[in-house]
N, C-alpha and C positions, 0 to 999 in steps of 0.2 A: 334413281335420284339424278334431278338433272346436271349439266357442266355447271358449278357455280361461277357466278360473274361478281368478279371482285371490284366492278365499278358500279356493285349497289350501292345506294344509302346503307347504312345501317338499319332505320325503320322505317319503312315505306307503306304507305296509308294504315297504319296502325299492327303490321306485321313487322318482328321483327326478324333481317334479312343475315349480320353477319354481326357477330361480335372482338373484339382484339383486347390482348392482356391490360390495355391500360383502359378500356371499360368499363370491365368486372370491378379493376381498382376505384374508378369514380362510381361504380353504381356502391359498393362497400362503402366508403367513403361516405355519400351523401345520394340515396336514390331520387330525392327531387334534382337534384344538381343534373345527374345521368339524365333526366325527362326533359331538361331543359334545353341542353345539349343533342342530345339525339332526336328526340319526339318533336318539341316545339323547335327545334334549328332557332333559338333564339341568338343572337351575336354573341359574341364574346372576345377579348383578347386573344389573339394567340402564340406574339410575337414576344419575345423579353430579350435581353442581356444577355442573361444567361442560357436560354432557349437557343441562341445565335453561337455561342461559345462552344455550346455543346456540339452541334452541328459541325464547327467547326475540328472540333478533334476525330470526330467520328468520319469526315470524309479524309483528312490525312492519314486515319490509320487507314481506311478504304483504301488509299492509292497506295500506299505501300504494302497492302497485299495482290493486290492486283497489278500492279506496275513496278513494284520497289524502288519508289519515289520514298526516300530516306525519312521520318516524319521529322517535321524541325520546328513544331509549335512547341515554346518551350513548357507550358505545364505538363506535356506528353516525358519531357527527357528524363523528371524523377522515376518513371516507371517502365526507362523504354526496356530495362530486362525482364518484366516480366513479360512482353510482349509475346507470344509463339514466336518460332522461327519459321519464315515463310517456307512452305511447301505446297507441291502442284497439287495433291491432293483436298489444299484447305478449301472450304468453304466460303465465300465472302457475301453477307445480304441474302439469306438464302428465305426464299416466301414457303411459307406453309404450306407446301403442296406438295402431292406426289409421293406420301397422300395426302390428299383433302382430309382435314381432321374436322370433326364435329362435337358440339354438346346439347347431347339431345339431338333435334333436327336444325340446330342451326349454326351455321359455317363460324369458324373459327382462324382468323386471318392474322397475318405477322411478320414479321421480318428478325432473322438470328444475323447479330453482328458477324459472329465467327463458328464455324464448327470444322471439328478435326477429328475427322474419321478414321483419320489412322494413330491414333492413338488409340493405348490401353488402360484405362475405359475412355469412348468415344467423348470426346469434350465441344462442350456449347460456353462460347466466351460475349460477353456483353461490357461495353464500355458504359461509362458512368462519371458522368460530372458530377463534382456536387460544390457547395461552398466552402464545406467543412465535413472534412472525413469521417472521422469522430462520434461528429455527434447525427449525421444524414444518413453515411455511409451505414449499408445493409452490411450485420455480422452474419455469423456464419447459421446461426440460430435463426434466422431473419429469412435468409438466405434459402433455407431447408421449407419454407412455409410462404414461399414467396409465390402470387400466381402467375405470373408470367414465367417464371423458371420453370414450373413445374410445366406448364404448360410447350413449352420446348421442348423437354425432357418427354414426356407422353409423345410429342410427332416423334423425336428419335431414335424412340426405341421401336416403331410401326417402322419408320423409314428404312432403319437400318439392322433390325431384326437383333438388338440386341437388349439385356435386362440392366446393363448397369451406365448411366451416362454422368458424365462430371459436370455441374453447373458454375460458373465463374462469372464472378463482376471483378474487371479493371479498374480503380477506384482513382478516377484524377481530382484535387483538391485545387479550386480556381480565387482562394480570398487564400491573403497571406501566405507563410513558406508553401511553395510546391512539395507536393507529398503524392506518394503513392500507394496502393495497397491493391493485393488481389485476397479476394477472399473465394472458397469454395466449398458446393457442398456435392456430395455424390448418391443421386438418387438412383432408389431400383424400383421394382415393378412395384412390390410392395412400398414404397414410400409415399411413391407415387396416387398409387389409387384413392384415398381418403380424401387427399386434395384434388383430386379429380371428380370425384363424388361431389365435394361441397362445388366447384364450378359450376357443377350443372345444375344444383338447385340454385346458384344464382342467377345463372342465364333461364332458367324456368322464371322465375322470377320477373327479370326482367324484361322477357317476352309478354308476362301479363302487364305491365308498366306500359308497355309499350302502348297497349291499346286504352289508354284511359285518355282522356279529352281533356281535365283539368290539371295546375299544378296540386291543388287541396287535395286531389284525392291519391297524392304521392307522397306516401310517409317521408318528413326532412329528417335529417341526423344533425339539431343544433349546435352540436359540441362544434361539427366542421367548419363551421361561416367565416371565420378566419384562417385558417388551413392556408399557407404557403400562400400568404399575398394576401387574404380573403376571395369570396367566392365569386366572381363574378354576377352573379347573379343577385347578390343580394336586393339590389334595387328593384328589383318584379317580384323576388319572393314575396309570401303574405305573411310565410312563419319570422321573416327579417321584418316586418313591419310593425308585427304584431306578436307571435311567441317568443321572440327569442329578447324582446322588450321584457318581455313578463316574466321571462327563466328567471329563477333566482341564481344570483352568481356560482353558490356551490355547488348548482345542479349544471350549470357550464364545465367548470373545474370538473368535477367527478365525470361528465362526458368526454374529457380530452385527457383527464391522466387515467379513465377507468383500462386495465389491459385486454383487450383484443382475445379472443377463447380462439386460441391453435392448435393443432393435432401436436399428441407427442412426440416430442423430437428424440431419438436414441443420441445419449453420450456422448460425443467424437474427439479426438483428437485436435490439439491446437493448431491454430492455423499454423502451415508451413512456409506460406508465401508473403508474410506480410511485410514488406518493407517502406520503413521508413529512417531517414537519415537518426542518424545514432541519438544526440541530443535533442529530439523530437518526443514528447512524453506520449506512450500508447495507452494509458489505462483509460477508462471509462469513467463519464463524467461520475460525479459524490450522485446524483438522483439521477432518474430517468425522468423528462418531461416531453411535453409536445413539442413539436421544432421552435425555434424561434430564432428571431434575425440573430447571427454569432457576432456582430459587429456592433450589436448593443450592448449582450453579456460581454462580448470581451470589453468593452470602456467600460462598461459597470467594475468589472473585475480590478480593471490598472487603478480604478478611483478610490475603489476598496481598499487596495493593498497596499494606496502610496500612502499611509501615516505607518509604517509596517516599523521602519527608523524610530518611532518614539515609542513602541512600546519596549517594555523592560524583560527580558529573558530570564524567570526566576525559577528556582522550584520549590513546588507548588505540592501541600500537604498530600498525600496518597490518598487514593478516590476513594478506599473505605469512610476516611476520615471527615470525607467534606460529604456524605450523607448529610444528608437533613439541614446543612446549614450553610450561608454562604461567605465564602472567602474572600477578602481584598488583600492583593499582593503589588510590592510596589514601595520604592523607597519614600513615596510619597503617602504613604495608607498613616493613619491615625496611629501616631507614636509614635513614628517612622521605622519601623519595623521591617525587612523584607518578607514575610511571609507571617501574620498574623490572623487568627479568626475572631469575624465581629461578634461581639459580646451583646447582648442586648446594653443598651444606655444606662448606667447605677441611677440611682434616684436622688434626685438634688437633695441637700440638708434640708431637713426640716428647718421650716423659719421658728425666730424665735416666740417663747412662748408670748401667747397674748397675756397681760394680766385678767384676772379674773373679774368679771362683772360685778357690779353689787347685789348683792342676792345672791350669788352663787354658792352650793354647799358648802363645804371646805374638805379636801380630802381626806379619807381614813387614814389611819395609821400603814393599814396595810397599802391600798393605792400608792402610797407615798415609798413604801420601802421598795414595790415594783417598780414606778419611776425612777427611781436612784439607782437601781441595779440595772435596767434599761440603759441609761447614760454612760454607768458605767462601761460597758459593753463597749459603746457606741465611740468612745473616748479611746478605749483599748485600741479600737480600729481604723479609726481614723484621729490626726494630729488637728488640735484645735486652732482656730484661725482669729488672731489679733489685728487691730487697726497699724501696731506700735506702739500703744500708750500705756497696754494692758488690757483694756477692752474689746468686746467680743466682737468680731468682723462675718460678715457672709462669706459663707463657705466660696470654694470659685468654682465655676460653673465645669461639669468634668467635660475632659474632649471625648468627642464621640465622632463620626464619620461627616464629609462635609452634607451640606442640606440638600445640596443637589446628586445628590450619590442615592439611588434605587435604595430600598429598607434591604434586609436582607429577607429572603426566600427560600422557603423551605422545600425541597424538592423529593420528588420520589425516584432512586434511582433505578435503572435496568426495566423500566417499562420499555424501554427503545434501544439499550445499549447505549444512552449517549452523555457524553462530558461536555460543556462547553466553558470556553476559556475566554471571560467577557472584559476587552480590552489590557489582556497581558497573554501571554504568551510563554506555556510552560518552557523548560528547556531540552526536553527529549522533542521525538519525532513527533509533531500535530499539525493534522492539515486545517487549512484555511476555511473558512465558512463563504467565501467570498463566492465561488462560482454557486453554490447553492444557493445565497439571497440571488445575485445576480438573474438564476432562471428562474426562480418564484416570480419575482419582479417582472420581467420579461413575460412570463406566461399572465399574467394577471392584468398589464398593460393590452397585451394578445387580444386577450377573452372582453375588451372592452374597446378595442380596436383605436388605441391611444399609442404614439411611439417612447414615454413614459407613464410609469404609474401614478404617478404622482399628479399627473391630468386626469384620472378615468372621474367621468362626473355620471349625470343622470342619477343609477340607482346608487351609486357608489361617491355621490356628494358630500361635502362635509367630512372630507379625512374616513369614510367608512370605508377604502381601500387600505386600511391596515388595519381592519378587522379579516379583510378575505385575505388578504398576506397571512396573517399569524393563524387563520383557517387552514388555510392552504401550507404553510409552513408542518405545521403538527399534524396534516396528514400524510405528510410527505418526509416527516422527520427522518433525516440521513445516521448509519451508525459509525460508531467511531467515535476519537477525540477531535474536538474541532476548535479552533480559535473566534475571534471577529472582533470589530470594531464598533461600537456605537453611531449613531445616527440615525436620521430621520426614515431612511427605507430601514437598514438594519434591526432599528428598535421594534419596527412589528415583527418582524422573525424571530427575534428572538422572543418577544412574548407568547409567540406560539411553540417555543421549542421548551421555553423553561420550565413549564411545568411536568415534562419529558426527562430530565435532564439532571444530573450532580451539574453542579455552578460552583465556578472558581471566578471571580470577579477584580478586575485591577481596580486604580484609580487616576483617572486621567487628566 
């Protein structure tokens, strides 16, 4: 085989020459996108914000391993302990070489942030910007089935003749509080080879991509055309012009929330390195969704949660109880009650009798002693209603729930595990519904390339975006007890969660 020259193209007159871990990721992603980019060298962006940011932390931590130039960018300073400690033996930018790794017959090229060979097991460390830790930031699960790790992980165990190597992302957070995290996973030979296996059927793959002449005859993946920005390309695609007009919206949705088929991952132990400042919440968002701008959910979120002061903190009948029927709680609920269950509405008085026409029969004996025993009843039950003068007045009209208050709903509960607490707020532990509407909204804005949903028009005119809301809602139904608030995004989620759901309902 000959010296590879790493100042090939990638594909050159319809061969392809070399491939790199964030390839495979775009050909995965979207293989027209990869044809576009590689085969036809169409333009594109390359430059961003954050593409600039990046760079910029990754050459400070560079000089401070190479020079120990102290790093002083201050997103860097939340993390600077978990940085390694320099030594002569580390690694800094090290290129794929030596050996030349292959998949299949074709070159395999890269660059490792950090590796440290004299550790026990050898470690490969990778910096990582992102906006939001959270919700970007690869877990450790993520991590173990990632191809670019794995793909470092296979050079160093050739390189350095060992079976067990530790993979690491440095995780710096560049929107709101600085935060840090390292997460890691430790690959062995065996971990290794499956995702090694599936690489090289996608570089097969994309070696046949490479020699096709049109974008048509390169299967798109339309779920992606939004993906981190939208796709550049959309404006040459045919499938942006014309399929992905004609997706139907749940066939978008189910392409971007459908999960990803990964080799199994063994068990592991919690992460040991995850630091973040104390008062900084680590859990995992209520749903898993496709990324979306965090600067949208989080104002959705403060807008949600600021009437949070006017609901009433009560407690609320036991979730056997509110089966089947819905609850309004609330010093304001019908009779003023703090925790009452709606009754269906009694039946007005009957009005009084008409007199009888002429011609009419005249009642039996018997008729007459049922009427009278009737009344009586009726009289036991209810106190009769005068003008004042001694004569008979209309009954008063009973109170019932106000008009603008939803009927009540009967629900079926433990199809999903789930409670929701609609505009009050039990008084034990219940989390907020609020980041859940918030990323439905956000993904569904997403998928129609609107920066509110409340815009998405074409096929989703006419308010039909809270129909793919309360779609998308109930397929996505989160478990637990949950609170919320009424409104115009809110009301579609919940009408996709209720019929899901035991319903305890305030009144606001």
């Amino acid at each position: 085989m000959s010296t590879p020259r790493l100042n090939d193209q990638a594909v050159e007159n319809g061969v392809l020459k070399r491939v790199s871990p964030s390839q495979i990721k775009t050909f995965r992603s979207c293989p027209r996108k990869w044809w576009y980019e590689k085969v036809a060298k169409a333009p594109a962006p390359r430059w961003s914000a954050a593409t600039n940011l990046g760079t910029n932390i990754h050459t400070e931590l560079e000089n401070y391993y190479l020079h120990g130039h102290e790093p002083q960018h201050p997103l860097i300073q939340p993390g600077r302990h978990l940085l390694p400690e320099r030594h002569e033996q580390i690694a800094v930018e090290i290129q794929l070489a030596d050996p030349w790794l292959y998949a299949g017959a074709v070159l395999v090229t890269g660059f490792i942030d950090l590796v440290l060979p004299h550790t026990d097991p050898l470690q490969i460390v990778d910096w990582k910007s992102t906006s939001n830790i959270l919700k970007y930031g690869k877990t450790r699960s993520e991590l173990a089935t990632d191809v670019q790790m794995a793909i470092y992980a296979k050079w160093a165990q050739h390189k350095y003749d060992v079976d067990e190597v530790t993979v690491a992302h440095v995780q710096f957070q560049t929107k709101g509080d600085p935060l840090a995290r390292r997460v890691e996973w430790e690959h062995t030979v065996d971990t290794v080879k499956p995702l090694w296996l599936s690489i090289e059927s996608d570089v097969a793959e994309m070696s046949r991509c490479a020699s096709l002449k049109t974008p048509e005859e390169v299967t798109p993946n339309l779920g992606a055309c939004n993906d981190y920005g939208g796709c550049p390309y959309r404006g040459i695609c045919p499938a942006t012009k014309t399929g992905a007009r004609n997706m139907s919206l749940l066939e978008k949705l189910k392409a971007k929330t459908a999960p990803a088929a990964t080799p199994e991952v063994k068990p592991e132990p919690p992460i040991e390195h995850t630091v973040i400042p104390p008062d900084a919440a680590l859990e995992e968002p209520v749903a898993t969704v496709a990324p979306t701008n965090p600067d949208v959910v989080e104002s959705n979120i403060k807008a949600l949660e600021a009437d949070e002061a006017r609901i009433m903190r009560v407690q609320p009948t036991k979730a056997k109880e509110n089966v089947g029927k819905t609850h309004f709680v609330g010093d304001d609920c019908p009779g003023g009650h703090a925790d009452v269950a709606l009754a269906a509405t009694p039946e007005a008085t009957p009005a009084p009798e008409q007199k009888r026409r002429p011609g009419r029969p005249k009642m039996t004996p018997e008729e007459k002693a049922a009427k009278a025993a009737a009344k009586s009843q009726t009289s036991a039950a209810e106190p009769a209603y005068t003008d004042g003068h001694g004569k008979p007045a209309p009954a008063p009209i009973p109170v019932g729930p106000p008009k603008d208050e939803p009927k009540p709903q009967n629900t079926t509960p433990g199809k999903v595990g789930l409670t929701l607490y609609i505009n009050c707020r039990p008084d034990h532990s219940c989390q907020s519904l609020a980041q859940f509407t918030a990323e439905c909204a956000a993904e569904v804005a997403k998928t129609c390339d609107v920066p509110d949903v409340r815009l998405c028009g074409g096929e989703l005119g006419y308010n039909k975006w809270k129909g793919a809301l309360a779609a998308l809602a109930a397929s996505k139904a989160p478990h637990g007890e949950f609170w919320t608030l009424t409104g115009e995004v809110e009301d579609a989620i919940i009408s996709g969660l209720v019929p899901l759901a035991s319903v305890v309902r305030g009144v606001r």
